[in-house]
N, CA, C and O atoms as a GROMACS GRO file, in nm:
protein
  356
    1UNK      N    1  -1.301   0.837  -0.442
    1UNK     CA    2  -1.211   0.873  -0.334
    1UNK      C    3  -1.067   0.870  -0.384
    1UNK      O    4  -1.041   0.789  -0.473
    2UNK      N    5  -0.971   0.948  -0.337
    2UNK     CA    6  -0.839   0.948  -0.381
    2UNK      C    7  -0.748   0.916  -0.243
    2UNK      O    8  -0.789   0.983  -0.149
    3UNK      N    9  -0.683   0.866  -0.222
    3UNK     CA   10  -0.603   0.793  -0.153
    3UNK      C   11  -0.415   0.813  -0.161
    3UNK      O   12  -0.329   0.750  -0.222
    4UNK      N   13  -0.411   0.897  -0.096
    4UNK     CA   14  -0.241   0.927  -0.091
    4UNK      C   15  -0.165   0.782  -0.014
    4UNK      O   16  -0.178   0.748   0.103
    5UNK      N   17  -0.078   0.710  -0.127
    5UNK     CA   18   0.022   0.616  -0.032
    5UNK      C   19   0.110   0.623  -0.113
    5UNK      O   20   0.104   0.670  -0.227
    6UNK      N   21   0.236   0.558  -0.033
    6UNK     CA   22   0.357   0.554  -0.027
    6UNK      C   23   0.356   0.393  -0.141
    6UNK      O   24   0.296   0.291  -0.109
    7UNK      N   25   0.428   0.409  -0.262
    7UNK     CA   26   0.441   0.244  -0.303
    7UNK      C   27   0.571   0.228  -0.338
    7UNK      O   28   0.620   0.273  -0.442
    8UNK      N   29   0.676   0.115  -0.191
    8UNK     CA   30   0.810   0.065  -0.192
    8UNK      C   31   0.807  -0.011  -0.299
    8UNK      O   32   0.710  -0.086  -0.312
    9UNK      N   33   0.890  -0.011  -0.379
    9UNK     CA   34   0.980  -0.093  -0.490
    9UNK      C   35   1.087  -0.170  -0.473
    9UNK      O   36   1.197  -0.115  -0.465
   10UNK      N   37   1.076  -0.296  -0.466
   10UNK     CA   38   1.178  -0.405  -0.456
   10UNK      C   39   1.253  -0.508  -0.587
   10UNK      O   40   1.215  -0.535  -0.701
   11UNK      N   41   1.304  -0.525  -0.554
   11UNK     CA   42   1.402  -0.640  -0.641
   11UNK      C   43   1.434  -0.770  -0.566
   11UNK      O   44   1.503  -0.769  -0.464
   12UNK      N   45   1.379  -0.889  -0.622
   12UNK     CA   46   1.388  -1.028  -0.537
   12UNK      C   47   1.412  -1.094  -0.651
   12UNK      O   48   1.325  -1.123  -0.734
   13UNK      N   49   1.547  -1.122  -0.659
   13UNK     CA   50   1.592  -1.223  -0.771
   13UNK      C   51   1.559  -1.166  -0.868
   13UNK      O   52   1.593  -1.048  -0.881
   14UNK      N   53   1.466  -1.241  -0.987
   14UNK     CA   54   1.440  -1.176  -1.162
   14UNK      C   55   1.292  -1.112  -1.087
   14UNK      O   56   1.207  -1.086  -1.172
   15UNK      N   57   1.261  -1.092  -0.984
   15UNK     CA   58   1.120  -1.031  -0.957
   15UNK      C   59   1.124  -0.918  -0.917
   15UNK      O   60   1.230  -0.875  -0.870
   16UNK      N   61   1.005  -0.832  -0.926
   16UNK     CA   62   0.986  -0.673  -0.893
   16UNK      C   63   0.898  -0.686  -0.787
   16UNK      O   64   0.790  -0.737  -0.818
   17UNK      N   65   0.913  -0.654  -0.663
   17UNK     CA   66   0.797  -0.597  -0.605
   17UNK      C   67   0.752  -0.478  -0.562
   17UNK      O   68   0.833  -0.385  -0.557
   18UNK      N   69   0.617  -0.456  -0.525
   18UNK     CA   70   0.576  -0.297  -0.526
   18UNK      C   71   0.474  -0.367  -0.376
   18UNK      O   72   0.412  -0.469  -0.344
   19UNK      N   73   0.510  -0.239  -0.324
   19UNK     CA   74   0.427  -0.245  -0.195
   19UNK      C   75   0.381  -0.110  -0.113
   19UNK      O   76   0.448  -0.016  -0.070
   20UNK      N   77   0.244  -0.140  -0.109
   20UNK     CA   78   0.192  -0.013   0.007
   20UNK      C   79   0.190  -0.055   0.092
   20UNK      O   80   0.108  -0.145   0.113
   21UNK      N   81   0.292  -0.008   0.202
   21UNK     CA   82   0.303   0.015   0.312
   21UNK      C   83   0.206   0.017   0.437
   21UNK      O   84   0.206  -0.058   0.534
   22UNK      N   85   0.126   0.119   0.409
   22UNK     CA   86   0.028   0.169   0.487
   22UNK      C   87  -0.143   0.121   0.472
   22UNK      O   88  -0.246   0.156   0.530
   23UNK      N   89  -0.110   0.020   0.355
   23UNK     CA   90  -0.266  -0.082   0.338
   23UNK      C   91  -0.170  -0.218   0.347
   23UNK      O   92  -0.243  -0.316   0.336
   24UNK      N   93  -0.048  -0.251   0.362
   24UNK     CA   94  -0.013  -0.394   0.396
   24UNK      C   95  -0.093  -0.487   0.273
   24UNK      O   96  -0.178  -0.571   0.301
   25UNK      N   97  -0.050  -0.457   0.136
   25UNK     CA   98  -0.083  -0.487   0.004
   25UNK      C   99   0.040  -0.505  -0.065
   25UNK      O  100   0.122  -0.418  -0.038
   26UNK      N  101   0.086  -0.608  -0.163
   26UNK     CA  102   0.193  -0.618  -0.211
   26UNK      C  103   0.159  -0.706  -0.312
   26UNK      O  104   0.061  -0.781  -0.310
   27UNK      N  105   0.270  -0.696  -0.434
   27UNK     CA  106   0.214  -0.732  -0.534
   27UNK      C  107   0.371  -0.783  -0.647
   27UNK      O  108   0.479  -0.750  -0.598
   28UNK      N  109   0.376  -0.833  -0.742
   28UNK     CA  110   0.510  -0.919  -0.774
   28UNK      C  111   0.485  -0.877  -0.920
   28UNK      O  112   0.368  -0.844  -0.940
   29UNK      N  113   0.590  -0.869  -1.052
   29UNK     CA  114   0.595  -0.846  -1.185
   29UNK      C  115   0.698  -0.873  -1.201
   29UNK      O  116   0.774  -0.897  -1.107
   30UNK      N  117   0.738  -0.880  -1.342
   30UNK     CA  118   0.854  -0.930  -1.406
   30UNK      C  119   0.945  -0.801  -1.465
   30UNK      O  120   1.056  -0.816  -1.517
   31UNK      N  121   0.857  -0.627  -1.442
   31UNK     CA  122   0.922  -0.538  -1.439
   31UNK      C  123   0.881  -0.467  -1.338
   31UNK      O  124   0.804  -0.523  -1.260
   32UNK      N  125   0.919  -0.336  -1.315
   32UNK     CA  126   0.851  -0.265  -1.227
   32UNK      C  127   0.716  -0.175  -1.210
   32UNK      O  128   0.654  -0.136  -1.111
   33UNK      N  129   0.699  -0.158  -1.362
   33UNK     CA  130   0.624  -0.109  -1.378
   33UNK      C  131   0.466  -0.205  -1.414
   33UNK      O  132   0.353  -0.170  -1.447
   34UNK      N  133   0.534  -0.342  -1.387
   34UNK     CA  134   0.414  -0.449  -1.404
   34UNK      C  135   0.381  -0.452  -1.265
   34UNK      O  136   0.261  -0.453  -1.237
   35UNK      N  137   0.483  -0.453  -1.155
   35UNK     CA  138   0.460  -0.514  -1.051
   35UNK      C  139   0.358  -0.360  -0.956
   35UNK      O  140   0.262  -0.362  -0.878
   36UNK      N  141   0.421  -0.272  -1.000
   36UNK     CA  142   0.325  -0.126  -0.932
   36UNK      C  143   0.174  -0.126  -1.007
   36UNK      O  144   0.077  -0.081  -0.945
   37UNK      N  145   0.160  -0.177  -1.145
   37UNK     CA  146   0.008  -0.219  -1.229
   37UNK      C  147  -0.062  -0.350  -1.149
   37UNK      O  148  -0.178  -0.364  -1.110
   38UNK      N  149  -0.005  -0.394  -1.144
   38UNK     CA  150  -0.079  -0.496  -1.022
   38UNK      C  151  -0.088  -0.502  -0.863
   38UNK      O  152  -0.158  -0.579  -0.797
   39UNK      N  153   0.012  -0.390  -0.812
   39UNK     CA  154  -0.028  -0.375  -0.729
   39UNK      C  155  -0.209  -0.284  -0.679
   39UNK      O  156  -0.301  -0.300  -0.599
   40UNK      N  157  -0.167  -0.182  -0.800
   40UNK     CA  158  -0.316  -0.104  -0.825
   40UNK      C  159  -0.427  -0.208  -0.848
   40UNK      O  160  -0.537  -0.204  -0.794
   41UNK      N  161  -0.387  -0.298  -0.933
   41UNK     CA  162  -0.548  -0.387  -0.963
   41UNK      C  163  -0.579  -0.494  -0.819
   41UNK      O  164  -0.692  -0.532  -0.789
   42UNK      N  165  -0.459  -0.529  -0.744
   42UNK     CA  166  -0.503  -0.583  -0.594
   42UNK      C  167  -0.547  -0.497  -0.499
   42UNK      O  168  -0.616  -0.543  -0.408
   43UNK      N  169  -0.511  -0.343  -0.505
   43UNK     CA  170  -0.593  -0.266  -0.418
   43UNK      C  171  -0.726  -0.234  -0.471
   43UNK      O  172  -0.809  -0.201  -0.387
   44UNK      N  173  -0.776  -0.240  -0.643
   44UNK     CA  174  -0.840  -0.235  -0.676
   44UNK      C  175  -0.966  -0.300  -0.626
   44UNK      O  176  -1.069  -0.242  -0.592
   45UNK      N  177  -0.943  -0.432  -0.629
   45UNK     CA  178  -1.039  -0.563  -0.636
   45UNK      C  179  -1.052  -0.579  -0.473
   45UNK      O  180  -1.163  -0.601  -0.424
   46UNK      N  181  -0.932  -0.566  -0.389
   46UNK     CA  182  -0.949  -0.549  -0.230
   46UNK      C  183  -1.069  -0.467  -0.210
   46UNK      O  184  -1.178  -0.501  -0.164
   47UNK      N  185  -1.036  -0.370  -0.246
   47UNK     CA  186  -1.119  -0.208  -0.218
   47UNK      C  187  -1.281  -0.265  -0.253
   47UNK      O  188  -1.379  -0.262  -0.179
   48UNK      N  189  -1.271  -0.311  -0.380
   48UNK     CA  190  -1.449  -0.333  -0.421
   48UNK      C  191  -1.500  -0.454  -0.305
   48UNK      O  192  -1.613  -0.459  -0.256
   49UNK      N  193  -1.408  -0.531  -0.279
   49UNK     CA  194  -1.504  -0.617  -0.202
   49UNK      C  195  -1.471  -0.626  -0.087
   49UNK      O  196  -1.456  -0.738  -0.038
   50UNK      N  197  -1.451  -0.523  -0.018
   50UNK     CA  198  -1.449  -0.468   0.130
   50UNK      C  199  -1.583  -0.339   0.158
   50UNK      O  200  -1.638  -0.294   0.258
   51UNK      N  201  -1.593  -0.314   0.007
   51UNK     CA  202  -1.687  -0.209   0.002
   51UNK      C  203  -1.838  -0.258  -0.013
   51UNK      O  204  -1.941  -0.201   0.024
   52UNK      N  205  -1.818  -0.423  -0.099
   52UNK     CA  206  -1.895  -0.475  -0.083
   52UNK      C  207  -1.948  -0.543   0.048
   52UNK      O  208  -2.066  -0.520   0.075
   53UNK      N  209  -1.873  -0.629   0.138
   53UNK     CA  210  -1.912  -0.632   0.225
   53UNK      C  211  -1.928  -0.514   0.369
   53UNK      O  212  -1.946  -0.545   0.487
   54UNK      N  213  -1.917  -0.389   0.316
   54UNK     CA  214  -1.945  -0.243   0.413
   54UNK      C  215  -1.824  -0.237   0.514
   54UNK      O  216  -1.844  -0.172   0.616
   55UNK      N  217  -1.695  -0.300   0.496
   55UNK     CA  218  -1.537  -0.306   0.584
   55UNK      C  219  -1.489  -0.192   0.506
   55UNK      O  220  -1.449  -0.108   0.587
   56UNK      N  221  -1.479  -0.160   0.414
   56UNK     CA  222  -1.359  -0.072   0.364
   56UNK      C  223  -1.330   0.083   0.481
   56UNK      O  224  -1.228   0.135   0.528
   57UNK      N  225  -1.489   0.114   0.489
   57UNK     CA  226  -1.418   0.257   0.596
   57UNK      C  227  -1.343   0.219   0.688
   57UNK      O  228  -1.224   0.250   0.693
   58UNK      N  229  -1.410   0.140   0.781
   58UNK     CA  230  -1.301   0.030   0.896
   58UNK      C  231  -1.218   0.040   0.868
   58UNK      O  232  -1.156   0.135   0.917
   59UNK      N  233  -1.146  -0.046   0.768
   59UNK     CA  234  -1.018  -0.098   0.742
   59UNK      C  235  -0.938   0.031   0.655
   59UNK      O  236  -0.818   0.017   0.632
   60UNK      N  237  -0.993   0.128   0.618
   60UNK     CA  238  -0.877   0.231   0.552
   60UNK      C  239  -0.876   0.322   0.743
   60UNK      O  240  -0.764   0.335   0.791
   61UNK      N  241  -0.957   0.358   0.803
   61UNK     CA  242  -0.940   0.390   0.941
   61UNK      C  243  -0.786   0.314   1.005
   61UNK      O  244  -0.668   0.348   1.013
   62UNK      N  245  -0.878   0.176   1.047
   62UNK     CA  246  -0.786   0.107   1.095
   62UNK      C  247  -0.568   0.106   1.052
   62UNK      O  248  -0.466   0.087   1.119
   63UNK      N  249  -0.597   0.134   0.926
   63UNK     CA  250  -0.494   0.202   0.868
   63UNK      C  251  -0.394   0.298   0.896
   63UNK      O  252  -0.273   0.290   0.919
   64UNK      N  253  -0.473   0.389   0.890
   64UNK     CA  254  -0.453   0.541   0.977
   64UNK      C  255  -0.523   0.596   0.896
   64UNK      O  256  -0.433   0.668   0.852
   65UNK      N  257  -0.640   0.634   0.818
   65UNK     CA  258  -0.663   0.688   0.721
   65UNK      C  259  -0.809   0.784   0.822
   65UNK      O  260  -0.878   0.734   0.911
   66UNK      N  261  -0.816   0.900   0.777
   66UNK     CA  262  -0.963   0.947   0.854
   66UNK      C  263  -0.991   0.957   0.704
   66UNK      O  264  -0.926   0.990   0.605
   67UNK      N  265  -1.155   0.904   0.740
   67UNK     CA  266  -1.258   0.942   0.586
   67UNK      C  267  -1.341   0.988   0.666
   67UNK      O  268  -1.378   0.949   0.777
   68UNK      N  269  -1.386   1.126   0.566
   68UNK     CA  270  -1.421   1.223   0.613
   68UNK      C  271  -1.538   1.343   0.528
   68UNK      O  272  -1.512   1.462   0.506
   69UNK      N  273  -1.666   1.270   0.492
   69UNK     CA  274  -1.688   1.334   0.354
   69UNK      C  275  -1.610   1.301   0.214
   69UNK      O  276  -1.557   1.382   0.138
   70UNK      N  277  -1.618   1.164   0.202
   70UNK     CA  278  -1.569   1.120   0.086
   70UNK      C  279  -1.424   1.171   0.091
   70UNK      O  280  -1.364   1.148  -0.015
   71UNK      N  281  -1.351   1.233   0.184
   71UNK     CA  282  -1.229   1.298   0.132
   71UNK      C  283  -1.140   1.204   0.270
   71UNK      O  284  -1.186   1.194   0.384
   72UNK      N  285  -0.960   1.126   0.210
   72UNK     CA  286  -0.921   1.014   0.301
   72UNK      C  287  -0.812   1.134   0.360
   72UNK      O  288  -0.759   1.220   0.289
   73UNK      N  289  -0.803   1.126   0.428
   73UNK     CA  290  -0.661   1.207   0.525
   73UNK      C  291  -0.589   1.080   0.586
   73UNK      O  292  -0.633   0.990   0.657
   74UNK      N  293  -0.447   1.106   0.527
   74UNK     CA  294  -0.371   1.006   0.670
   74UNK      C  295  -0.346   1.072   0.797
   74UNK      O  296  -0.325   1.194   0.797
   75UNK      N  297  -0.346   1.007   0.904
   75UNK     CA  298  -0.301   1.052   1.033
   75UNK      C  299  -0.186   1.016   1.062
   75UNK      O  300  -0.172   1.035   1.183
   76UNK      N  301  -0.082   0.969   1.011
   76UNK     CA  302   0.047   0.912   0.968
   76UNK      C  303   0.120   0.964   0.880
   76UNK      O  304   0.047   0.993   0.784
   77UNK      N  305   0.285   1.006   0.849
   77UNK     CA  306   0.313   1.061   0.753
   77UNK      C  307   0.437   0.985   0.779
   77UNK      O  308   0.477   0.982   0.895
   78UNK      N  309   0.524   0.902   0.658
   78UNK     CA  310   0.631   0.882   0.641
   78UNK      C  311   0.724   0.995   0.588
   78UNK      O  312   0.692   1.058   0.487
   79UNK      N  313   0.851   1.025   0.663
   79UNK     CA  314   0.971   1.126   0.669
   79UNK      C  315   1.064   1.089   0.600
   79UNK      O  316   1.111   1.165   0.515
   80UNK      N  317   1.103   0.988   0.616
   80UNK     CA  318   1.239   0.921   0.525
   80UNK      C  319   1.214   0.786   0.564
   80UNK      O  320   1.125   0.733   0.630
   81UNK      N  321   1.331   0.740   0.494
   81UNK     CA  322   1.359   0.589   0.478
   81UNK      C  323   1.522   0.589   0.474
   81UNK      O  324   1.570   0.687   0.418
   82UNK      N  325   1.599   0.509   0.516
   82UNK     CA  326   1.769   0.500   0.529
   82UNK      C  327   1.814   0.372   0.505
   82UNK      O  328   1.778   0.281   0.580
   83UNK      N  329   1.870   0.356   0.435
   83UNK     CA  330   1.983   0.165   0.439
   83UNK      C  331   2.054   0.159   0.575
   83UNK      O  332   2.149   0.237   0.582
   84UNK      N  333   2.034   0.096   0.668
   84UNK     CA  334   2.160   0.108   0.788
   84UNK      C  335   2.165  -0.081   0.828
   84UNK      O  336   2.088  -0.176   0.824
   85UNK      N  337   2.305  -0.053   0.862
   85UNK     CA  338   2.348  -0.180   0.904
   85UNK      C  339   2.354  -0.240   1.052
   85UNK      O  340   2.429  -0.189   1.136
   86UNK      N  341   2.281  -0.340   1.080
   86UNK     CA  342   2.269  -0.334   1.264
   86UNK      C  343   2.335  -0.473   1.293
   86UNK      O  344   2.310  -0.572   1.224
   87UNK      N  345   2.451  -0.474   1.436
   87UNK     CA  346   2.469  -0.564   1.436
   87UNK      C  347   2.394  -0.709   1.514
   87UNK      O  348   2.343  -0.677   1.621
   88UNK      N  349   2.378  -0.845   1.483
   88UNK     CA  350   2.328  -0.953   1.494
   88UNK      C  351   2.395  -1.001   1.595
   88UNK      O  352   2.515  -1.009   1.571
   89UNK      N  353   2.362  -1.039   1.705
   89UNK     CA  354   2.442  -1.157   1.841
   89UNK      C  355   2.411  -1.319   1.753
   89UNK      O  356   2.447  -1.425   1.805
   0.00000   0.00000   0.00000
């Protein structure tokens, strides 16, 4: 199965993080390109043992994902993303 997501890239102190959004999976490295490699091997190892216990269609559904004949569609589409500043009481 192939799986279209979105993976945010962060900076926290000397740490990288990488995160999908839309499976609520996140993952930490010491570069960025460590922290997006481990994010893949936690969706990896998620994925096998959700599949093992027969959750994974559920939970990529539950997602927004339609599976559909082996093939995942989102029902969700991210447009943009913006920096904005809001004010705090």
């Amino acid at each position: 199965m192939k799986l279209p997501v979105i993976i945010e890239s962060w900076k926290k102190g000397s740490w990288y993080l990488a995160r999908a959004p839309e499976l609520d999976f996140i993952s930490q490295g010491r570069t960025p390109e460590e922290a997006r490699k481990n994010l893949f091997e936690v969706i990896s190892i998620q994925f096998e043992e959700m599949k093992n216990m027969g959750t994974l269609e559920d939970y990529l559904q539950e997602c927004g994902f339609e599976v559909k004949d082996d093939v995942l569609s989102p029902q969700i589409e991210i447009i943009g993303f913006e920096k904005s500043v809001i004010s705090v009481s």
